[in-house]
C-alpha positions in Angstrom: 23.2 165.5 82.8 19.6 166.5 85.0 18.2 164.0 83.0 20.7 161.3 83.5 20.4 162.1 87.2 16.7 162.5 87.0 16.6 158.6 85.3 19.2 157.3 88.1 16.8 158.2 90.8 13.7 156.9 89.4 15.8 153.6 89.0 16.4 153.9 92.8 12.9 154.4 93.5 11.9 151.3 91.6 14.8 149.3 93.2 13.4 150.1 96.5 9.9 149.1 95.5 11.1 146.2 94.1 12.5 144.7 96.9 9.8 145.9 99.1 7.5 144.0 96.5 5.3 146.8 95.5 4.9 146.1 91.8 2.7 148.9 90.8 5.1 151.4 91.9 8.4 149.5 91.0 7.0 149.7 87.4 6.1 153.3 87.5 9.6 154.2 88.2 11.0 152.2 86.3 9.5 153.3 83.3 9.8 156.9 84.2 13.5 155.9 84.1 13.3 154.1 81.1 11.4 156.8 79.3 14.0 159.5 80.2 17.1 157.3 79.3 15.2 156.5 75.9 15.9 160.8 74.7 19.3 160.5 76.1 19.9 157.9 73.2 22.2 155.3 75.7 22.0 151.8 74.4 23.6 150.3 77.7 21.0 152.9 80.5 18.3 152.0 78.4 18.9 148.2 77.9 19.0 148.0 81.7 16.1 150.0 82.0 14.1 147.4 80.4 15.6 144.6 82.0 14.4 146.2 85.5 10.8 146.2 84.0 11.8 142.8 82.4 12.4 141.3 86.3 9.7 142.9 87.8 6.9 141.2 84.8 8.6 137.6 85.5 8.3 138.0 89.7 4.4 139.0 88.7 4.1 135.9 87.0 3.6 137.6 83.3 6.6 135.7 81.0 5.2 137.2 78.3 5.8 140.9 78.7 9.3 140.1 81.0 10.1 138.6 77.5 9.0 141.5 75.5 11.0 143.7 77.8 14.2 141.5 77.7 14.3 141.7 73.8 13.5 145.1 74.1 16.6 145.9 76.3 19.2 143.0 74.4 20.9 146.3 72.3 24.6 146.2 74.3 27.3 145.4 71.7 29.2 144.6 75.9 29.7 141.0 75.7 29.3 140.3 79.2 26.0 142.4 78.6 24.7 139.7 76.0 25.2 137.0 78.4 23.2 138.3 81.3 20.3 139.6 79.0 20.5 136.2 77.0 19.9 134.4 80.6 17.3 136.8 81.6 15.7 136.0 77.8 16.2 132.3 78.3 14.2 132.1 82.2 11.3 134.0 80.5 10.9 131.6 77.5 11.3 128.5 80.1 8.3 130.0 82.2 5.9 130.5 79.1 6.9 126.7 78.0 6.2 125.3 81.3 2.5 126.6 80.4 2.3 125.5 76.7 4.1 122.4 76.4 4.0 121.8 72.8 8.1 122.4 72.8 7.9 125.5 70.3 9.5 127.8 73.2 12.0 125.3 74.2 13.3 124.9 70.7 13.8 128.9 71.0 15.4 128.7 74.7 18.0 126.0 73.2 18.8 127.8 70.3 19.7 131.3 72.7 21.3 129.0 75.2 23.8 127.6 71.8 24.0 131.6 71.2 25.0 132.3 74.4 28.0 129.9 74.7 29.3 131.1 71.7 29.5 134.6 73.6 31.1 132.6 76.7 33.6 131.1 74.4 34.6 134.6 72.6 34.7 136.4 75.9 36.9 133.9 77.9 39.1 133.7 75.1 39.6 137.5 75.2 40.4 137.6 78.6 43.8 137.4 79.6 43.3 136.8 83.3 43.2 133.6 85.0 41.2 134.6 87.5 39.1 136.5 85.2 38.4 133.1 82.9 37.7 131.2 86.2 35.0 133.6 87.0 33.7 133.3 83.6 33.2 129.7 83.7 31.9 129.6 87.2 29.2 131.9 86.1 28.1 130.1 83.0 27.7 126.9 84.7 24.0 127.7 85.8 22.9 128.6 82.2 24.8 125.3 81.1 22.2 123.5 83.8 19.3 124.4 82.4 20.4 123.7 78.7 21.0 120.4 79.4 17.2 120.2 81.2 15.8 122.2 78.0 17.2 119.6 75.7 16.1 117.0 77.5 12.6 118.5 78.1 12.8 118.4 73.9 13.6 114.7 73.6 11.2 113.5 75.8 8.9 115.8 73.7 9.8 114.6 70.4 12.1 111.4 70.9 15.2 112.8 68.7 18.7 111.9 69.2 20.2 115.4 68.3 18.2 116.6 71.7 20.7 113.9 73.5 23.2 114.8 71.7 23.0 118.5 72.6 22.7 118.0 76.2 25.7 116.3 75.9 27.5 118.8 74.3 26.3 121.4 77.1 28.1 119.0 79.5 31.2 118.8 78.0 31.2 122.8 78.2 31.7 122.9 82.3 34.7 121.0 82.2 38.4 121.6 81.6 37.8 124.7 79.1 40.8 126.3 80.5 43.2 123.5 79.8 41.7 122.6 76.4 42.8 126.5 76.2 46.1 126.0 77.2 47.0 122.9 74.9 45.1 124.7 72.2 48.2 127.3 72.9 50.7 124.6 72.7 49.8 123.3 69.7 49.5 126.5 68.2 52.7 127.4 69.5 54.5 124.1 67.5 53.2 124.2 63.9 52.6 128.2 63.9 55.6 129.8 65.4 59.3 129.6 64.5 61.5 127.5 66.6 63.3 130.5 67.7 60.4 132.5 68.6 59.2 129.6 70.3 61.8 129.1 72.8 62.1 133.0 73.4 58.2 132.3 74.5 59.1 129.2 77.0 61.9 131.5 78.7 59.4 134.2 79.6 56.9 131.9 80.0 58.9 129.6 82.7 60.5 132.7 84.1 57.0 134.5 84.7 56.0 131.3 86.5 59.0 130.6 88.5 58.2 134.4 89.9 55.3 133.6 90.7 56.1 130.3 92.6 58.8 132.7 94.8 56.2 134.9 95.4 58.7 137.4 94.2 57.3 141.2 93.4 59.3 141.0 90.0 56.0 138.7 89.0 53.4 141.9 88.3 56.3 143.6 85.4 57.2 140.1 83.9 53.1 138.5 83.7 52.6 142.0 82.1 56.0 141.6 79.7 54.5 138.3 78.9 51.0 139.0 77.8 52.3 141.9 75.8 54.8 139.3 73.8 51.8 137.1 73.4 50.2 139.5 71.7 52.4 140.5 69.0 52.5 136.9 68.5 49.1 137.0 67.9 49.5 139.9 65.5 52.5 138.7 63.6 51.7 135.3 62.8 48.3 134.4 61.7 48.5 130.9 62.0 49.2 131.0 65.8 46.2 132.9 66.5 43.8 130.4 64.1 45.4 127.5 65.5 45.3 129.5 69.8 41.5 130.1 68.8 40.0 127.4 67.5 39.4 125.6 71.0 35.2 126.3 70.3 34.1 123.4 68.0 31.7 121.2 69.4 32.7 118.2 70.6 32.7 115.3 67.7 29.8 112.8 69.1 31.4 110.4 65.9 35.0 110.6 67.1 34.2 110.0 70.5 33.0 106.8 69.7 35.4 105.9 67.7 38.3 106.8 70.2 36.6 104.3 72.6 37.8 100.8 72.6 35.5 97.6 71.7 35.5 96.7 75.8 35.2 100.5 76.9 32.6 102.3 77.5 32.9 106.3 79.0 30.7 107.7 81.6 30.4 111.3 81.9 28.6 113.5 85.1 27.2 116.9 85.2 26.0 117.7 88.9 23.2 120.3 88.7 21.6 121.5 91.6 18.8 119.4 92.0 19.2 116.3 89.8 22.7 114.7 88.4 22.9 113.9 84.3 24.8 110.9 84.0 25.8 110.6 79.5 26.9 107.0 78.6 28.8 106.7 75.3 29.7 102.9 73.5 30.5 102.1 70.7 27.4 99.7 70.4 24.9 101.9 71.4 26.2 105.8 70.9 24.8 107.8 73.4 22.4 107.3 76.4 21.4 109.7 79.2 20.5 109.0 82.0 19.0 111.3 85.2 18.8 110.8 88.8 17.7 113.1 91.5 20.0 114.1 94.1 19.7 112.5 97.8 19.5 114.6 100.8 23.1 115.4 102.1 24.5 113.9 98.3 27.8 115.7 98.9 27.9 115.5 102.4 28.7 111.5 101.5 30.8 112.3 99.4 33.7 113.8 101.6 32.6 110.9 104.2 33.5 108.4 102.0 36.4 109.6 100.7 37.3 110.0 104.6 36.9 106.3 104.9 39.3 105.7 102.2 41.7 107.5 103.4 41.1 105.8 106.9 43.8 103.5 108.1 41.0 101.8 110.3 39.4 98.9 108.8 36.7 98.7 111.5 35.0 102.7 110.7 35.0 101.2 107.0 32.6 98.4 107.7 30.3 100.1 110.1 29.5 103.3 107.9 30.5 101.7 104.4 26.6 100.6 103.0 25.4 103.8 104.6 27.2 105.7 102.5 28.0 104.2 99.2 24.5 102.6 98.3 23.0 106.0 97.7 25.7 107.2 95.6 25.6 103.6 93.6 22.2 104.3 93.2 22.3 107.6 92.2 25.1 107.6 89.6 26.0 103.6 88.6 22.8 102.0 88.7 21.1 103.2 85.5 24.3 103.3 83.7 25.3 99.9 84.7 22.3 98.4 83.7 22.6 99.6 80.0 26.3 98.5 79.8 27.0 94.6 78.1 29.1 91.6 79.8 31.9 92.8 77.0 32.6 96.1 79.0 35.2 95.6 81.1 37.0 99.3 81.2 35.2 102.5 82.1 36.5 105.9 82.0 34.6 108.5 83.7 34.7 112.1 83.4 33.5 113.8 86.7 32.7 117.6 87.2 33.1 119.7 90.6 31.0 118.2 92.8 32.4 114.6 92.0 35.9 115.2 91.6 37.1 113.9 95.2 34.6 110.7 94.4 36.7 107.1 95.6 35.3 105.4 92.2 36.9 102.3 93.3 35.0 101.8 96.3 31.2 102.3 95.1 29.8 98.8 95.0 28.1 98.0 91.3 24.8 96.5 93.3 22.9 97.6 96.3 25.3 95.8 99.7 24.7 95.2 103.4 28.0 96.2 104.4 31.9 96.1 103.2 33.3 93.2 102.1 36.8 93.7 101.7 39.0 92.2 98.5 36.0 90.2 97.4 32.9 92.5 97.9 31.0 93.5 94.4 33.6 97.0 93.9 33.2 98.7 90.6 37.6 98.1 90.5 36.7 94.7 90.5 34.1 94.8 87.2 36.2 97.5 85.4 39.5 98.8 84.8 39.4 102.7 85.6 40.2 105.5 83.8 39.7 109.2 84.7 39.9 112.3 82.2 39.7 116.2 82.3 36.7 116.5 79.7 35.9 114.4 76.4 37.4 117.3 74.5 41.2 116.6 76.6 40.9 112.6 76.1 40.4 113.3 72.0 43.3 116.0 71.6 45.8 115.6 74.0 47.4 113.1 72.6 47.7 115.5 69.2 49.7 118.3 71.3 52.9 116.9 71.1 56.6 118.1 70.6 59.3 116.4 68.9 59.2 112.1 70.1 63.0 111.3 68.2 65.4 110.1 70.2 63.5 109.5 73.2 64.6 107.2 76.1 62.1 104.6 77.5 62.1 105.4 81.3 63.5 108.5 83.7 62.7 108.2 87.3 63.6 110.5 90.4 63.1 108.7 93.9 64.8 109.0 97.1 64.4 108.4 100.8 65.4 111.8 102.3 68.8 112.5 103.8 69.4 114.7 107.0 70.2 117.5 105.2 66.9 117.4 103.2 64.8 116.9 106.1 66.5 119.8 108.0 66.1 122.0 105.3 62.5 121.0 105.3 61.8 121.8 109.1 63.7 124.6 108.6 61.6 126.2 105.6 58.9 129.0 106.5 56.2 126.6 104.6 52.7 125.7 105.1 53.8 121.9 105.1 51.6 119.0 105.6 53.3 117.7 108.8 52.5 114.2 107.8 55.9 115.0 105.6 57.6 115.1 108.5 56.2 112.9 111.4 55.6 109.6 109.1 59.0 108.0 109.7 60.8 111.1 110.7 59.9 112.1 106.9 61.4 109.3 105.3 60.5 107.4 102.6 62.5 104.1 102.9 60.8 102.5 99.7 60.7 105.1 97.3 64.3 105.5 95.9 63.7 101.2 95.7 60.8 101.5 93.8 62.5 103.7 91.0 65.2 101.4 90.9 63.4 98.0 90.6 61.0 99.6 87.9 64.0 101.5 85.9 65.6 97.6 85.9 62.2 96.3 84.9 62.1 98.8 81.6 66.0 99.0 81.3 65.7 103.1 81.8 67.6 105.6 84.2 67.5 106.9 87.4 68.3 109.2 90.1 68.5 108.1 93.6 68.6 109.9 97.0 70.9 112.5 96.3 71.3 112.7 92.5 67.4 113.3 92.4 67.6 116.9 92.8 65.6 119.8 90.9 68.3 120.9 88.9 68.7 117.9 87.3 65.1 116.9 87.0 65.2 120.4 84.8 67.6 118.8 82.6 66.1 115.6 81.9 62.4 116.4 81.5 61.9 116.2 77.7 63.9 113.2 77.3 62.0 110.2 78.3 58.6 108.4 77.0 57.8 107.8 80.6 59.3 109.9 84.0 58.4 108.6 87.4 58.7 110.8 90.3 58.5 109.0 93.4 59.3 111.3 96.5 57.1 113.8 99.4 54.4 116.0 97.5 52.6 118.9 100.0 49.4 120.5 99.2 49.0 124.3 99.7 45.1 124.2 99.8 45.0 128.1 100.4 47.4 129.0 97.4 48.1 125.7 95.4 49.6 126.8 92.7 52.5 126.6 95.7 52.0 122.9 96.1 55.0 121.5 94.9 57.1 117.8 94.8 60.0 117.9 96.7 63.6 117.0 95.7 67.3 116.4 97.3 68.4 119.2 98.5 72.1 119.7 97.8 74.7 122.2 99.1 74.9 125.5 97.0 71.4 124.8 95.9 68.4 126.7 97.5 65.6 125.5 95.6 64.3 121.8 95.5 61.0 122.4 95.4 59.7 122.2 91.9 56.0 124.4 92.3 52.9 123.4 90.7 53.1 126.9 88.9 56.3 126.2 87.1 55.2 122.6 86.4 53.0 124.2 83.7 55.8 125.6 81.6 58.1 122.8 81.5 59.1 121.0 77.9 56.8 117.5 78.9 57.5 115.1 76.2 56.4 111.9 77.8 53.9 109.7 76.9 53.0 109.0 81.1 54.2 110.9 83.5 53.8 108.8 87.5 53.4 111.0 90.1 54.0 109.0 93.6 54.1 111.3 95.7 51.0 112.5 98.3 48.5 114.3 97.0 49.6 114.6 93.3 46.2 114.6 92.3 44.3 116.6 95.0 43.6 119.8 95.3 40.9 122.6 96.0 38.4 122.6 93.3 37.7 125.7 90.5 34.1 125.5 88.6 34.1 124.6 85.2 38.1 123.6 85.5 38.7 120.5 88.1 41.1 120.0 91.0 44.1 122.6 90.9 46.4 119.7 91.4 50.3 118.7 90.4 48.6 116.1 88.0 46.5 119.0 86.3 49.7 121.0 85.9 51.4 118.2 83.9 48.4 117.7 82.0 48.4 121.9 81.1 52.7 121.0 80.4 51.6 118.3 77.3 51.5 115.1 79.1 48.3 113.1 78.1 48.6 110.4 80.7 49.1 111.2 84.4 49.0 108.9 87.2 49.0 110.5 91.1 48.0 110.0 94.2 44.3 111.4 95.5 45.5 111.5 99.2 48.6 110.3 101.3 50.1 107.4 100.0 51.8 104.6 101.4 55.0 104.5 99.8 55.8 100.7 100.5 52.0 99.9 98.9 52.7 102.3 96.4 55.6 100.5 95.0 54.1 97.2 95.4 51.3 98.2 93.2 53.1 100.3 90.7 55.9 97.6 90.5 53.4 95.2 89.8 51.8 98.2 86.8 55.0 98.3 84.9 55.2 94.5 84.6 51.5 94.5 83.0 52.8 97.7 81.0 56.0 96.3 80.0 53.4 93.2 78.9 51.2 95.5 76.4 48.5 95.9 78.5 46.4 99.4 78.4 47.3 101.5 81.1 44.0 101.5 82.8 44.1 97.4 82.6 47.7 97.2 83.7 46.7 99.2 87.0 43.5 97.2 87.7 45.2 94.4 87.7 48.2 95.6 89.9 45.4 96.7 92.9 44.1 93.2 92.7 46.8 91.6 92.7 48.3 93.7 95.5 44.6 92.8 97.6 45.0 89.2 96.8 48.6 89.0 98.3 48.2 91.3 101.1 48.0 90.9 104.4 44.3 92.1 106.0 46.3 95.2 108.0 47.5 96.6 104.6 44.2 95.7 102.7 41.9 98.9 103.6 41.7 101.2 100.6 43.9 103.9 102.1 46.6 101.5 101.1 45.5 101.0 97.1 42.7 102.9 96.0 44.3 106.2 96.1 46.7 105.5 92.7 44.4 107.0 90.0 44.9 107.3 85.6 43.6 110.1 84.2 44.0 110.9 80.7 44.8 108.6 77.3 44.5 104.8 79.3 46.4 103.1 75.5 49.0 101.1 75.8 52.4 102.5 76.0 54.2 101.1 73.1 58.2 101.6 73.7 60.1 101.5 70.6 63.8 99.7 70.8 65.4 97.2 71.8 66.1 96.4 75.5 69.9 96.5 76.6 70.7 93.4 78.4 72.4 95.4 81.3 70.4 96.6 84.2 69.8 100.1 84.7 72.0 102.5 87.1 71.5 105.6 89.0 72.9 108.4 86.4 75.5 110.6 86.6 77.0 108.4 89.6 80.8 109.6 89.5 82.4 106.1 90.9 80.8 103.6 88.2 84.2 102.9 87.0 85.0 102.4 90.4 82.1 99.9 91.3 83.0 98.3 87.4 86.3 97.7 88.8 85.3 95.9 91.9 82.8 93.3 89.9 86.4 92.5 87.9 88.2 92.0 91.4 85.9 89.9 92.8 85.2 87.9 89.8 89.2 87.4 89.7 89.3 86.0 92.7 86.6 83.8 92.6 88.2 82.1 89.4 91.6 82.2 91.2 90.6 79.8 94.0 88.4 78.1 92.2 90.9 76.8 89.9 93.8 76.5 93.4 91.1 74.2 94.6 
């Protein structure tokens, strides 16, 4: 114990010297330490003994013996110890290659790096935590950065593809790990668990996040009665856990190009700190990279960008539009664009944190002198648009499926708002986005049309106004190939997993809001699932993960096709355009095609008021862009709101009237 205490304050000592920059003593301390923690026979005191002596070489400038010291010190068995002496190993071998470029320590740095996500992917697997996997991720991104500039120091070395193709595979590792986690779970739940056991798991699994949503206290007791049941799961049936845990293979370079279409072409991002990485992948030409430093105040234009598209004011769009989207053309279209052939006419792009909130639309696909409206060179206008979690969700969502039998075509939920709604709003102790409420008194006159016209387009069902309540919704969810939600949606920046989309509030029923955190546990069988509602697919973003959004939630709940709103919508645009979507659908056209075409059309026809972007460009796809093909035959009768108690009534009427009209007609 004297000498554990001894050891602790030489460590101090060199601490102090370190920071004070006085090498010679720092490393006197530290080995005083070091050599006092070695006879105590500690692995983890005496690993980070040598890591202190391991920093202290690499501020002098001396790689060689900071590296020395690092392997010296890698003897934890601690995960989370691996990963921080692996990085520490990793700086020291990029500092003596930047001296000897002939590639032999890079080879060694890459090979660590591989190592080290390995570790990353044991360790957040492990953890049980959200918060604790977020954390996880955020952390690895730095060491994810410099693999990607390691293998690409090696290519430009040596000119090998598999140096591309490893970059690439480091970039698919910073995005969406957490849902390719959680589908991984759902699939593992269908083919390895019995169908008993499996619903016993969705009860506490939708009541855990139904507490949650309430903020109730009972949350703490059930999460914990949750994770334990998970884990006898895990015990007593070993195909569940192979299946829950096989979420680390490396990302198929092969089957990505042979998921992508013979016009498509995918365009992935990852944003380091000084430089973006910009992967192209065709199926004429495989994989190309591209890099591009980033411009002074890159993010900064960004948000001011996105401001303008959510601006109402067509005038601020043309006086700040060049300004701001030619350096972000140039920085991550221009390259790209120039590799890509006439033939490619659908993109689908997979963004990471820094690019998430990016209006894709709008960049122009050539250097411009200012905004030209409908007819100016926008990237919507050269490609139909498509947006995914990661490369790894756009191959294998579509495989975590439930039971398709007996499937309906189209369910849809839309409604303008009665009093009692809106009261019940103002009424709520919520963090609402008052837009709810002051846009038309919070009224939304087109939305309950919108369902209607689209469920008569596709010969489906609905629930207007009043039938579209939460309750309901619940009932219907795994029933249809397609739902469509058309109603208010409020974003909870501070908690979002309390954003929500909300319903008709009925008497005798409290809740009609339907949480982001209980959207993840719902039965999702559809194919699509439309979001129109505000701010469906916006939200604050998590490292490594994307935008905690409503559209995310679905994604986590099975659906591999969402399409949502990235900011306030209009809803009379909104069911111009999407009206206009479901026709193209209905026609066979990929979904990414179908809602290209439906924003030009809707700028051709428009009148110039209605023609800014905030009116059309905020209706995004992400996920599988295929065509939806509906199985059956269409009814010849229209579709009706369901459950509507006086159709026998209204049926009754028709009969009336069309008595009538025969009676005079034939007295005349």
């Amino acid at each position: 114990a004297a000498a554990a205490n001894l050891s602790l304050s030489y460590e101090l000592l060199g601490l102090i010297a370190k920071r004070r920059r006085q090498w010679p003593d720092a490393i006197r301390y530290f080995q005083k330490a070091l050599s006092l923690r070695e006879k105590s026979g500690s692995a983890e005191l005496v690993a980070n003994a040598w890591e202190n002596l391991g920093d202290v070489y690499m501020a002098t400038q001396k790689p060689e013996k900071a590296l020395r010291a690092y392997r010296l010190g890698a003897r934890s068995t601690q995960k989370t110890d691996i990963l921080r002496a692996g990085r520490l190993r990793a700086e020291a071998l990029l500092q003596l290659a930047a001296s000897r470029p002939n590639g032999g320590y890079l080879d060694e740095a890459l090979l660590l790096y591989a190592s080290l996500d390995s570790v990353a992917t044991e360790l957040r697997l492990f953890y049980r935590d959200e918060g604790s996997k977020q954390q996880l991720v955020a952390d690895c991104l730095p060491f994810y950065e410099k693999a990607i500039q390691t293998a690409l120091a090696l290519y430009r070395h040596r000119g090998e593809q598999r140096y591309l193709e490893t970059a690439y595979f480091f970039s698919t590792r910073n995005k969406a790990l957490l849902l390719q986690d959680g589908l991984q779970e759902l699939q593992a739940k269908d083919l390895g668990l019995p169908d008993s056991v499996t619903l016993r798991e969705s009860q506490l699994r939708r009541a855990c996040y139904r507490l949650f949503a309430a903020a109730d206290p009972a949350y703490p007791e059930a999460r914990l009665a949750y994770q334990h049941f998970i884990q006898q799961l895990e015990r007593a049936y070993p195909e569940y856990y192979r299946i829950k845990f096989a979420s680390a293979q490396r990302v198929d370079l092969a089957q990505v190009q042979q998921k992508i279409a013979a016009d498509a072409a995918i365009l992935e991002f990852f944003t380091g700190s000084t430089a973006v990485h910009i992967f192209l992948i065709t199926p004429y030409a495989g994989l190309q990279v591209f890099s591009a430093a980033l411009p002074e105040g890159f993010q900064d234009r960004i948000g001011r960008l996105r401001a303008l598209a959510e601006d109402l004011n067509a005038e601020a769009l043309s006086a700040n539009y060049a300004q701001l989207a030619n350096p972000l053309f140039q920085t991550l279209l221009q390259q790209p664009l120039v590799a890509l052939r006439s033939e490619t006419t659908r993109l689908c792009l997979v963004a990471d944190a820094p690019l998430l909130k990016t209006p894709f639309d709008l960049l122009p696909t050539q250097t411009v002198d200012r905004w030209e409206g409908a007819e100016g060179p926008m990237l919507i206008r050269r490609f139909a648009l498509s947006s995914t979690f990661s490369t790894q969700y756009l191959l294998s969502a579509p495989q975590h499926r439930r039971q398709k039998e007996n499937l309906q075509r189209f369910g849809g939920f839309g409604l303008e708002y009665d009093d009692f709604t809106l009261k019940a709003l103002q009424a709520a102790n919520q963090d609402l986005d008052t837009s709810l409420l002051k846009r038309n008194f919070g009224r939304l006159a087109y939305s309950d049309d919108e369902v209607r016209e689209i469920a008569g387009l596709l010969h489906g069902t609905a629930w207007l106004n009043t039938e579209a309540r939460k309750s309901v919704f619940l009932q219907q969810v795994d029933r249809f190939r397609i739902l469509h939600l058309a109603m208010h949606g409020f974003l909870k920046e501070s908690d979002p997993q309390r954003s929500a989309l909300i319903f008709s509030k009925s008497p005798g029923e409290e809740d009609f809001y339907l949480h982001l955190a209980e959207i993840y546990g719902l039965p999702c069988n559809a194919d699509m699932v439309v979001l129109s509602a505000c701010n469906s697919s916006n939200g604050p973003s998590v490292p490594g993960e994307g935008l905690q959004s409503l559209a995310l939630a679905f994604a986590y709940a099975g659906c591999p096709s969402v399409v949502a709103n990235q900011w306030s919508a209009s809803d009379q645009s909104s069911k111009d355009i999407l009206l206009r979507f479901y026709r193209y659908l209905d026609a066979g056209l990929a979904k990414d095609v179908a809602l290209q075409k439906a924003k030009l059309d809707y700028l051709q026809q428009s009148m110039p008021t209605y023609s800014t972007p905030a009116y059309w460009s905020s209706l995004i796809l992400i996920g599988d862009p295929a065509a939806i093909l509906l199985p059956g035959e269409k009814t010849a009768a229209p579709a009706v709101p369901a459950n509507r108690p006086y159709g026998w009534l209204a049926a009754l009427s028709a009969l009336l009237i069309t008595g009538f009209f025969w009676w005079w007609k034939r007295k005349k």
